[in-house]
C-alpha positions as YAML, in Angstrom:
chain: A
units: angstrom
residues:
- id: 1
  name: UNK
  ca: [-2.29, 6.94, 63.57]
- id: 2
  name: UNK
  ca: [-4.22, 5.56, 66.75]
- id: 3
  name: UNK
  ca: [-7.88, 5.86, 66.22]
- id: 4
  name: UNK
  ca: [-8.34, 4.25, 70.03]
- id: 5
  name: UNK
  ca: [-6.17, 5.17, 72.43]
- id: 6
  name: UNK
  ca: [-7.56, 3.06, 75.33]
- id: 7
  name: UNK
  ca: [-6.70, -0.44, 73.55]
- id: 8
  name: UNK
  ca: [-4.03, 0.90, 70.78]
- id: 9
  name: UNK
  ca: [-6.08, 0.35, 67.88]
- id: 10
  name: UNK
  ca: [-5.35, 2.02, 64.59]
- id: 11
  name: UNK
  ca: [-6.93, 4.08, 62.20]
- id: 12
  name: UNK
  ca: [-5.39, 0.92, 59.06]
- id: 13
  name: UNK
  ca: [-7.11, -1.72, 62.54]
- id: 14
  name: UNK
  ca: [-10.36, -0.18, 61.88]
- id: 15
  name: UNK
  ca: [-10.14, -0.03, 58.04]
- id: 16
  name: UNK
  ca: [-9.29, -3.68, 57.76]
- id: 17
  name: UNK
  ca: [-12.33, -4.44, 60.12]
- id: 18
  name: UNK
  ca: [-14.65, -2.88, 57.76]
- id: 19
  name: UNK
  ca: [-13.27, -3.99, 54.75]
- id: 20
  name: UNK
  ca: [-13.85, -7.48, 56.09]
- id: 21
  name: UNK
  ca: [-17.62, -6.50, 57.01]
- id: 22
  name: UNK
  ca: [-18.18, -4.15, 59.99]
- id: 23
  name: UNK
  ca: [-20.45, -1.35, 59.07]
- id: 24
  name: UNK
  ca: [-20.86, 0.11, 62.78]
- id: 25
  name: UNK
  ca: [-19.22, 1.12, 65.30]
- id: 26
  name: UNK
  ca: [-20.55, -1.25, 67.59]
- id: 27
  name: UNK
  ca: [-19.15, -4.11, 65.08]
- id: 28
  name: UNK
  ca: [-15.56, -2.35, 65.25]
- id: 29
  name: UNK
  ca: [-16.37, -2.68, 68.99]
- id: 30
  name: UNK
  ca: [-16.90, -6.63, 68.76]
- id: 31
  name: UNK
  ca: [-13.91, -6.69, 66.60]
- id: 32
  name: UNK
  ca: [-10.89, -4.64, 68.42]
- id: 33
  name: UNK
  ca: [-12.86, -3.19, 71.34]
- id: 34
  name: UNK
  ca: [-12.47, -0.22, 70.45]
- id: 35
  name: UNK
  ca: [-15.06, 2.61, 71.49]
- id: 36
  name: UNK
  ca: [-15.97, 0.41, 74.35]
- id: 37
  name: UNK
  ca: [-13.62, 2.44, 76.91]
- id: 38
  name: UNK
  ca: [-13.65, 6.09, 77.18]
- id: 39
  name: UNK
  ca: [-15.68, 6.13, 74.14]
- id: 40
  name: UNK
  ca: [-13.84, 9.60, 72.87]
- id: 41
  name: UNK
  ca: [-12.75, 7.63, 69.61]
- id: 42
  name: UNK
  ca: [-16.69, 6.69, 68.22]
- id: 43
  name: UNK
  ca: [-17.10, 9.83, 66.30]
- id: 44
  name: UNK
  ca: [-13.82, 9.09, 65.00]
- id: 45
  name: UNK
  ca: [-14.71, 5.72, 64.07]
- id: 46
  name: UNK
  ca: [-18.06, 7.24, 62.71]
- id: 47
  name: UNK
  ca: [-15.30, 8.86, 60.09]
- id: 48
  name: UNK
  ca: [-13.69, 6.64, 59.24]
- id: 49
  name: UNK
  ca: [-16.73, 4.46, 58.19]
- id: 50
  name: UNK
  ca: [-18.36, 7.12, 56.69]
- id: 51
  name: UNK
  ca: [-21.12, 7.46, 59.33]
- id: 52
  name: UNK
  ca: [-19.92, 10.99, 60.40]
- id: 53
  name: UNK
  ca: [-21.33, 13.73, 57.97]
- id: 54
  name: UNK
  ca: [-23.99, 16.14, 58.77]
- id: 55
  name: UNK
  ca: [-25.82, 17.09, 55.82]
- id: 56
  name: UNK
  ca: [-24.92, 20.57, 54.01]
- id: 57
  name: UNK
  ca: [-26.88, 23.42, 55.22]
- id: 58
  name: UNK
  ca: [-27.67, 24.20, 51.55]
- id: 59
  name: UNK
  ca: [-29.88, 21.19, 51.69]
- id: 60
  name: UNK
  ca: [-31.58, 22.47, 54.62]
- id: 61
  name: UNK
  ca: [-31.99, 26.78, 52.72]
- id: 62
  name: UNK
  ca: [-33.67, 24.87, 49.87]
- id: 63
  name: UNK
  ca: [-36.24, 23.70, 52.02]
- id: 64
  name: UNK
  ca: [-35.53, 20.00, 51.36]
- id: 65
  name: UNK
  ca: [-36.16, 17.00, 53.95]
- id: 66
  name: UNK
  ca: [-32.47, 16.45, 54.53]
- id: 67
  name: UNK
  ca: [-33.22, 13.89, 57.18]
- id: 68
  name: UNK
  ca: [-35.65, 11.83, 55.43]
- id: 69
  name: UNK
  ca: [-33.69, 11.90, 52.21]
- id: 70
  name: UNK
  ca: [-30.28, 10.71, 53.74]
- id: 71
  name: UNK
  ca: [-32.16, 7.98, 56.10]
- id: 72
  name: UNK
  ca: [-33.57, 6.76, 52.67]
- id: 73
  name: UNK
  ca: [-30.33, 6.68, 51.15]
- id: 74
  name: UNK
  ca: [-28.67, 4.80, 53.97]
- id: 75
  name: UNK
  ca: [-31.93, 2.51, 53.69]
- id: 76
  name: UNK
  ca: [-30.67, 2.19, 50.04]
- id: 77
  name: UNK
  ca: [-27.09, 1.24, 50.72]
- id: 78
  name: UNK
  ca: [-27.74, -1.49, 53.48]
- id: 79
  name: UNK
  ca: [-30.42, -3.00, 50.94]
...
């Protein structure tokens, strides 16, 4: 399935660019330009790397610091 229209790049294109290291967008940009067109295919890219879930509203009813608790967990991973 095309992830990037623009330059023809593929959802498996964009899965073997992070498996070999990119972690952003930005780095799938560098790789396979794509995202650096139109831009409509970031968010899927976002997906696809994992960068695209909002936290649960349940997080948010119990009164929890959802943002501060997934930046530290991202902080976490990259470490």
């Amino acid at each position: 399935m095309y992830v990037c229209n623009c330059f023809g790049v593929t959802e498996t294109q964009v899965k073997k660019h992070a498996a070999e290291g990119a972690s952003t967008p930005r780095q799938i940009a560098s790789a396979c330009k794509a995202g650096t067109d139109c831009g409509s295919c970031v968010r899927r890219i976002q997906a696809l790397l994992g960068r695209g879930a909002c936290p649960s509203r349940g997080l948010v009813d119990e009164g929890r610091q959802v943002l501060a608790e997934h930046l530290a967990e991202q902080l976490d991973e990259a470490a």
